[in-house]
C-alpha positions in Angstrom: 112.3 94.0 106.4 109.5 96.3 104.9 108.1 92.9 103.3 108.4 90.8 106.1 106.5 93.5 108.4 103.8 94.1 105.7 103.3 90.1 105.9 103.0 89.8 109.7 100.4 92.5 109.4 98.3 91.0 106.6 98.4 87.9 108.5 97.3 89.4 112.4 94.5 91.2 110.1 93.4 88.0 108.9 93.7 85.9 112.4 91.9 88.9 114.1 89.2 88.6 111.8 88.5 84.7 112.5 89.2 85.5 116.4 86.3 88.6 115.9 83.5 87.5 113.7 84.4 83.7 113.4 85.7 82.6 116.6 84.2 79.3 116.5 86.7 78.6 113.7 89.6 80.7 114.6 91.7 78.2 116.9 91.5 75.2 113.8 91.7 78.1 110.9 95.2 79.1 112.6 97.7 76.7 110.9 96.5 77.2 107.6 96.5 81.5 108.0 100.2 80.9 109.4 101.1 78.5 105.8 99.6 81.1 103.9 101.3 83.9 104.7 104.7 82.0 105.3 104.3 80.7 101.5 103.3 84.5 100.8 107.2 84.9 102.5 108.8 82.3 100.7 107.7 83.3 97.1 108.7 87.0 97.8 112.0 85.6 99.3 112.8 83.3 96.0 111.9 80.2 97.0 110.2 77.7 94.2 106.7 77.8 95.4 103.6 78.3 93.2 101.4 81.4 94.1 98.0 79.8 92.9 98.5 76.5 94.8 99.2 78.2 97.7 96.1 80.0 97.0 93.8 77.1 96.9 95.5 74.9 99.3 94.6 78.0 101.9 90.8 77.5 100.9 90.9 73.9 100.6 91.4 73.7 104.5 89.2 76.6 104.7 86.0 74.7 103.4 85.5 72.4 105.8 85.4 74.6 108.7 83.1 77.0 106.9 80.8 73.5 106.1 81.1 72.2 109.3 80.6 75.8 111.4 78.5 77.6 109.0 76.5 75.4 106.8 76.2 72.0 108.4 76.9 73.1 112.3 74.8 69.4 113.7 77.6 67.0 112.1 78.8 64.8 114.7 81.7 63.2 112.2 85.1 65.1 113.0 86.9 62.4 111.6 90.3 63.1 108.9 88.6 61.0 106.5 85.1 63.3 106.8 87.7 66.3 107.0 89.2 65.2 103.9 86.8 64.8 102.0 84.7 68.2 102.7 88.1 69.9 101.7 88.4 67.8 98.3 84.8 68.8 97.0 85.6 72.6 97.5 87.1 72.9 94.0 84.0 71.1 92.8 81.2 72.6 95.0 82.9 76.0 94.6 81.4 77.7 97.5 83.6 80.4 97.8 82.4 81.7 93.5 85.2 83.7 92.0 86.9 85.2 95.2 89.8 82.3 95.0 90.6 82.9 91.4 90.4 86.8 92.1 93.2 86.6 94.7 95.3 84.3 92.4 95.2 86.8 89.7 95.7 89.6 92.5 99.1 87.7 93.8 100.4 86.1 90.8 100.2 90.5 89.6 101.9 92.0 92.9 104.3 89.1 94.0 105.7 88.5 91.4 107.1 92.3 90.7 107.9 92.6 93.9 110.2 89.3 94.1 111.7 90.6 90.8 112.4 94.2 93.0 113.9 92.2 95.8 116.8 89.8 93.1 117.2 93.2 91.1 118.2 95.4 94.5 120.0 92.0 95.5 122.1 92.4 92.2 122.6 95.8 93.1 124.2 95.1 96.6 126.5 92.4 95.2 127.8 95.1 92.6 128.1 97.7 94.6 130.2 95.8 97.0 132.2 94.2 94.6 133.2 98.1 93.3 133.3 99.4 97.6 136.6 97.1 97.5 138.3 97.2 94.1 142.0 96.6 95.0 144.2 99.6 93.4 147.8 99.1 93.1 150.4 101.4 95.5 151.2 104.1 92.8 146.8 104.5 92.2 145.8 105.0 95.5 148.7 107.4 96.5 147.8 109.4 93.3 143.8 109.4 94.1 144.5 110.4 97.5 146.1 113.2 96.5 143.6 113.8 93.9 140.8 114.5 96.8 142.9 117.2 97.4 142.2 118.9 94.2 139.0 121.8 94.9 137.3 121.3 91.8 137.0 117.3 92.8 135.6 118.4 96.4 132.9 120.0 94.2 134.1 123.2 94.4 133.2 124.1 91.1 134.3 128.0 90.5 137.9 126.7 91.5 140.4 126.1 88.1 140.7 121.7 88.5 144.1 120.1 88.5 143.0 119.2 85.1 146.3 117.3 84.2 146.8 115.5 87.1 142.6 114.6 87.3 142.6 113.0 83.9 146.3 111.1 84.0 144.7 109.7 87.4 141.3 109.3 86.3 142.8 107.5 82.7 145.2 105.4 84.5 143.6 103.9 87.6 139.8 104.0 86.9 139.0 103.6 83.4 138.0 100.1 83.6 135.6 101.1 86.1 133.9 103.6 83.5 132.9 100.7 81.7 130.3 99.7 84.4 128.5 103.2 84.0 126.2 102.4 81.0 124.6 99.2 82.5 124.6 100.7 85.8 122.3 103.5 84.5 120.3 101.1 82.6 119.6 98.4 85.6 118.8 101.9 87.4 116.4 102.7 84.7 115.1 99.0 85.1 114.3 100.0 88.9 112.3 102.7 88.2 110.2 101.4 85.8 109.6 97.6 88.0 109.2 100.3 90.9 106.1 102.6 88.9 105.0 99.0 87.9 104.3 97.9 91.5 101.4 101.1 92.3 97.9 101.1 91.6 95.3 98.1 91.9 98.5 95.4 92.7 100.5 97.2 95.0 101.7 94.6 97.4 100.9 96.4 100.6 97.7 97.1 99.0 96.5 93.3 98.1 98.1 92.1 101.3 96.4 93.9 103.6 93.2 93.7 102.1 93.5 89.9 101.8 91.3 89.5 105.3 88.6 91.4 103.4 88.1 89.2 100.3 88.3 86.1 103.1 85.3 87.7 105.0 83.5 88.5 101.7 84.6 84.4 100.8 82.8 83.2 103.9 80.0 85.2 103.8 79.5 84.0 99.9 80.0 80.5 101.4 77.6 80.5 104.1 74.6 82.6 102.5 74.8 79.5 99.6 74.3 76.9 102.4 71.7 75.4 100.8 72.8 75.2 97.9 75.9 73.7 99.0 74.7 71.2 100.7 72.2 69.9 98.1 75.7 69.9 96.0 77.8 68.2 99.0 75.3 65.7 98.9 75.6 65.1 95.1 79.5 64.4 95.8 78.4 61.8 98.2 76.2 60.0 96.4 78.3 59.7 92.5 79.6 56.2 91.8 82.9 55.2 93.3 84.9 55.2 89.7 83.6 58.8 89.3 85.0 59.9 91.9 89.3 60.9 92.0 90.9 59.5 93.8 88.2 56.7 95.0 88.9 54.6 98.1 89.0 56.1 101.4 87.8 59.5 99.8 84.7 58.2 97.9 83.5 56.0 101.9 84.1 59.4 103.0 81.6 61.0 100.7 78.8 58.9 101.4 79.1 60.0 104.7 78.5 64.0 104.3 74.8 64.7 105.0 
């Protein structure tokens, strides 16, 4: 629950910031904030999905508004195939420098720890339940109820403990559940050190919520490069057809970018 509410709040910082400083492009960049974070959800949750795909697709669908908002804001051409083919030069054009890769390596550093936390306290639960309702015959639960009795079990420490009776019971009815203690302290010990591995620099809550920041920084990069990525953009258009993957309907695209 801590997770889930940590995403929805990285994700309404990010959607505030399109609806406050880009709200030209915050109705169209809504779909691909909301697959972000749920693919953000579905990694942490154990699903097989690929942190640095996720990653790029989000900025793939990103370029094209930027382009068509920021850089080129006179193209008339709204068409899929245009769309399209904006989004398939970003990885080439690289307008956004090394902010994509930087949020990769932040994610693939504080996702991944944290969906190891989440199957590790998983584990925990299933053991834990599994000892909550350990069936004891007739004869061991009548003499462990009457072992609660006994002061010295109650924690009452200065009193003399039915030491007889404690051990015959304790021997008898839950020594196979002693065996569990040493890997219980040792997946314990794994907690704590997965826990002090998840502060500092990629701390979840920490690269989440700062995600909106390294998008605004992205844009801005994007945008104060205009030039630049146009002259580039223009480039892409005009390479030879078997240059260009995967030709066809991409590559009549391309000629059309101005």
């Amino acid at each position: 629950e801590t997770l889930e509410t940590l995403i929805r709040q990285a994700e309404n910082y990010t959607s505030i910031l399109f609806c406050n400083t880009y709200r030209n492009m915050a109705l169209e960049a809504a779909a691909s904030i909301q697959e972000f974070f749920t693919d953000v959800g579905l990694y942490l949750f154990g699903a097989d999905v690929n942190h640095e795909e996720f990653v790029n697709r989000f900025f793939d669908s990103l370029f094209p508004l930027v382009y068509n908002h920021l850089i080129n804001p006179g193209v008339t051409d709204s068409s899929l195939e245009y769309s399209e083919c904006i989004r398939m030069a970003r990885r080439d054009v690289n307008p956004f420098g090394n902010i994509p890769k930087r949020i990769m390596g932040q994610m693939g550093r504080s996702l991944l720890p944290s969906r190891t936390f989440l199957q590790a306290l998983n584990l925990g639960i299933e053991v834990i339940n599994t000892t909550d309702y350990v069936h004891f015959s007739k004869e061991c639960s009548r003499a462990l109820l009457r072992m609660q009795y006994c002061p010295h079990c109650q924690g009452l420490t200065l009193s003399k403990p039915c030491m007889g009776y404690c051990l015959n019971v304790v021997r008898g009815c839950l020594a196979h559940m002693a065996e569990l203690n040493p890997h219980w302290h040792a997946y314990i010990r794994s907690l704590e050190e997965l826990s002090d591995a998840m502060h500092g620099t990629y701390d979840i809550e920490h690269v989440l919520l700062n995600f909106h920041l390294l998008v605004n920084d992205a844009v801005i990069q994007a945008h104060l490069n205009g030039q630049k990525l146009s002259e580039q953009a223009s480039r892409v258009r005009n390479q030879p057809e078997q240059e260009r993957d995967p030709p066809g309907m991409v590559a009549h695209a391309c000629r059309r970018i101005a």
